[in-house]
C-alpha positions in Angstrom: 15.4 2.3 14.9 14.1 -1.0 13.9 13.9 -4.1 15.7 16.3 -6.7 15.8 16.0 -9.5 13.6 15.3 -11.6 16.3 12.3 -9.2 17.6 10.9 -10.2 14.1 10.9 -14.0 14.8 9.7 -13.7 17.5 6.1 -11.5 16.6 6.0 -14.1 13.9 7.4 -11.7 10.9 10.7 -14.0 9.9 12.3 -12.5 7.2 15.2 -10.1 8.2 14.7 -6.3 7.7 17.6 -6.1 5.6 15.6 -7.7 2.1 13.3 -5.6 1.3 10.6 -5.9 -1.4 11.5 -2.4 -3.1 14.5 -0.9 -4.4 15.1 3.0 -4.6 14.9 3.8 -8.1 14.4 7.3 -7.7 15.6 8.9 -11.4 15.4 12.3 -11.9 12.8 14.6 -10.5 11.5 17.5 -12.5 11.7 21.4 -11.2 7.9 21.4 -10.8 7.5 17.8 -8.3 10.6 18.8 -6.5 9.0 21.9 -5.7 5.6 20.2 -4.6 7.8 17.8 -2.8 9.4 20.9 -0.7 6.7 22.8 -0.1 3.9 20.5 0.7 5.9 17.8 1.9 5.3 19.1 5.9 1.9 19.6 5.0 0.6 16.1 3.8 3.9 13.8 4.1 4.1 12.0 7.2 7.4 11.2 9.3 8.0 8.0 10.5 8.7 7.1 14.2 7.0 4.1 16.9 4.3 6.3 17.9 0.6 5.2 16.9 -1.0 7.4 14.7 -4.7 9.1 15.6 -6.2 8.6 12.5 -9.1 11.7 13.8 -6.5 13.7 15.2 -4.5 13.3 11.5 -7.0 14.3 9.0 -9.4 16.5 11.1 -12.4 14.1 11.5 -13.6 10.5 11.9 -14.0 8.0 8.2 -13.1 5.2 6.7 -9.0 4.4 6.5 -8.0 3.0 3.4 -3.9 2.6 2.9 -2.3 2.5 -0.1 1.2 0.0 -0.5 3.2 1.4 -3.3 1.0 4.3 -5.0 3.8 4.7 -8.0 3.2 8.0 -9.6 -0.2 8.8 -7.3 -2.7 9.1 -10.1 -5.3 6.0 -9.0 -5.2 7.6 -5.5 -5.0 11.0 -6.3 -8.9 9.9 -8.5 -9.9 7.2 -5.7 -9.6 10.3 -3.0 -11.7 12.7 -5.7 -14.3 10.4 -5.9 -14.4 9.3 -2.3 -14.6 12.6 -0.7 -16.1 11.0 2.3 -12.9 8.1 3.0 -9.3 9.4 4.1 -6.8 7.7 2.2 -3.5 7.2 3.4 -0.3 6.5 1.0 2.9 4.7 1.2 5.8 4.8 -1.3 9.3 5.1 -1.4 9.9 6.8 -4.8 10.4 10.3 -4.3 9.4 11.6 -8.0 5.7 9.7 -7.7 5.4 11.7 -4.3 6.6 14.7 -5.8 3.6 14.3 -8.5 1.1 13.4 -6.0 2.3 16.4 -4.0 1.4 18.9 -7.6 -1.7 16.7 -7.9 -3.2 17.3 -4.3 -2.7 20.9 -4.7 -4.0 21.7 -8.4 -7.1 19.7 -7.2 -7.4 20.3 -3.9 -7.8 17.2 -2.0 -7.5 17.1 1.3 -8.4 13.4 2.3 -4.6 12.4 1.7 -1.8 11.8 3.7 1.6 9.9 2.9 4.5 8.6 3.8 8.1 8.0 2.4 9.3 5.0 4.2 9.1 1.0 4.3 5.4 -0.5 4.7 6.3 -3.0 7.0 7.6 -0.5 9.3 5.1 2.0 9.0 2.8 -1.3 9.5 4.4 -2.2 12.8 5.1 0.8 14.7 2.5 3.7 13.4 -0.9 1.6 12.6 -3.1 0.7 15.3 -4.6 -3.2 15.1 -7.9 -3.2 14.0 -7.9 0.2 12.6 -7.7 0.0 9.0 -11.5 0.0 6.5 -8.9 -1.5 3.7 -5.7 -1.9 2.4 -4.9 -1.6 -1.7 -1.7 -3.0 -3.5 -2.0 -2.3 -6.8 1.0 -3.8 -9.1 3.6 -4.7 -6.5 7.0 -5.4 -8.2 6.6 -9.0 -8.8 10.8 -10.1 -8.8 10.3 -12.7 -11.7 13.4 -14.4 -10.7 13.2 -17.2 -8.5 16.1 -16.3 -6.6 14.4 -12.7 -5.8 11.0 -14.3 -5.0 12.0 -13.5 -1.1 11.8 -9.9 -2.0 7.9 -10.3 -3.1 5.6 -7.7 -0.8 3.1 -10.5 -0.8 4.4 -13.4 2.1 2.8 -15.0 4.8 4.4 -13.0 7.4 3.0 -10.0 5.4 -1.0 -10.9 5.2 -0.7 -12.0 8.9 0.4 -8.4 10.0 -2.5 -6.9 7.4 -4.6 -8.8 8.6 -3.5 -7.5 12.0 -4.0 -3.9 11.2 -7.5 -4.2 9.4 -10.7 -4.1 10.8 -13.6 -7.1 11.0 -14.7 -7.1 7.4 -12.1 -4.6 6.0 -11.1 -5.4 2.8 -7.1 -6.0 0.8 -7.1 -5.4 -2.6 -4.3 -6.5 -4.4 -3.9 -6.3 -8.3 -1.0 -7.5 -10.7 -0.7 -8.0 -14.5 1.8 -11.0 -13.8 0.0 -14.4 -13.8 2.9 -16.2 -11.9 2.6 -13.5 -8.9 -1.2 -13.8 -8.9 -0.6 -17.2 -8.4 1.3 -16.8 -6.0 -1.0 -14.3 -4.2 -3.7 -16.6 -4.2 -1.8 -19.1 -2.6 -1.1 -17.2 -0.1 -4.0 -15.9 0.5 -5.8 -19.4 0.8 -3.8 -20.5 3.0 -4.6 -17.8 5.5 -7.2 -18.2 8.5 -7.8 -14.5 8.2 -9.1 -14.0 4.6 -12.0 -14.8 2.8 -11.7 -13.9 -1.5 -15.0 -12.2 -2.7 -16.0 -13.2 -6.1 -14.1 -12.0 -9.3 -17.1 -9.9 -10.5 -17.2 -8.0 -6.9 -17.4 -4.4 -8.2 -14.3 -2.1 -7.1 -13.1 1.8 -8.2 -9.8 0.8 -8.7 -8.6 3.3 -11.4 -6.4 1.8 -14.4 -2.9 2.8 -13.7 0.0 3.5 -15.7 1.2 0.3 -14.7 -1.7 -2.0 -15.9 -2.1 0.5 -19.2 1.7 -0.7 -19.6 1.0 -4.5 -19.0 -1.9 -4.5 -21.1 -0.2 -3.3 -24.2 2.3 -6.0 -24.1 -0.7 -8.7 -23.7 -0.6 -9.2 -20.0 -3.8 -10.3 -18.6 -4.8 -8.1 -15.0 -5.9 -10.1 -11.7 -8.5 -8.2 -8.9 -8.6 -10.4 -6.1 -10.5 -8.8 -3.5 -10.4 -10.4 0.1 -12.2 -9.6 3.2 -11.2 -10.1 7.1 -12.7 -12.2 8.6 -13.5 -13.3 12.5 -10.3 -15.1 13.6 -7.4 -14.5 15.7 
């Protein structure tokens, strides 16, 4: 169950639970990822309830936690988990297809530094992630709601960086990439205006794959924004 609204003011998160910066656009899923989805689901998917997770207990040994916000289709992760054999990665999304693929990925390749979740972030945030627990957090091509009037329903508010910030260790590191100038913008912002972050220079190297998404922006002459931020000492 999720808190009251006024549980939300009051741990300084004030938008109500009821906007929410995704919508379910699930479309149709093909034979093959709906039969990943069912069979491996129970094996790497995660269900969400207000217990704390053991992030040792989880994936069978102690490394780096990096979490994913909004993975899409699972490709980037699915290659960012390859080549970081020695870093768990843990994935949110709500659209069932994209899991369904990561779920056929995982098991052609074998990776077993993965484990996801369908359900809201800011839920999963609140009740299942320890403070201070996370090595980084990536948010690759959030849906930016263009429209002023949806700009509420942006991933990327105050309320937002204050929990990350929350959840992620001294040092750890948010990574956040769009190819929409008015939501980097935005993001930056925010993001100066927050006593928890510090940005790292544009030319800070990262492994951030090139997703579907940014292929997609770039062809119809979007420029792409990295802006890499570290926690800092603070609150």
């Amino acid at each position: 169950m999720s808190p009251s609204d006024g549980d939300h003011a009051e741990r300084g998160i004030p938008f109500p639970r009821q906007i929410r910066s995704f919508v379910r656009r699930e479309g149709r899923m093909s034979k093959h990822r709906a039969a990943a989805y069912d069979a491996l689901f129970s094996q790497y998917g995660l269900t969400f309830n207000a217990h704390r997770l053991d992030f040792t207990a989880l994936f069978g040994r102690s490394a780096p936690v990096i979490l994913e916000i909004g993975f899409g289709m699972g490709d980037s992760l699915a290659a960012m988990a390859i080549n970081n054999p020695d870093t768990n990665f843990l994935g949110i999304e709500v659209h069932r297809p994209g899991i369904g693929k990561l779920l056929a990925i995982i098991d052609e390749k074998q990776i077993s530094n993965i484990r996801i979740f369908c359900h809201d972030a800011v839920e999963v945030l609140e009740h299942m992630i320890s403070d201070h627990s996370l090595d980084g957090v990536q948010i690759f091509f959030p849906d930016p709601w263009p429209k002023k009037r949806h700009h509420k329903r942006r991933l990327i508010q105050p309320a937002f960086v204050r929990l990350l910030a929350q959840k992620l260790k001294l040092d750890g590191t948010l990574h956040l990439a769009t190819d929409w100038e008015h939501y980097a913008q935005w993001i930056m912002e925010i993001l100066a205006a927050s006593p928890d972050f510090a940005r790292l220079p544009d030319n800070t190297p990262h492994q951030r794959p090139t997703t579907k998404f940014e292929k997609r922006g770039l062809q119809l002459g979007h420029g792409v924004w990295d802006m890499i931020y570290v926690r800092k000492a603070g609150r």
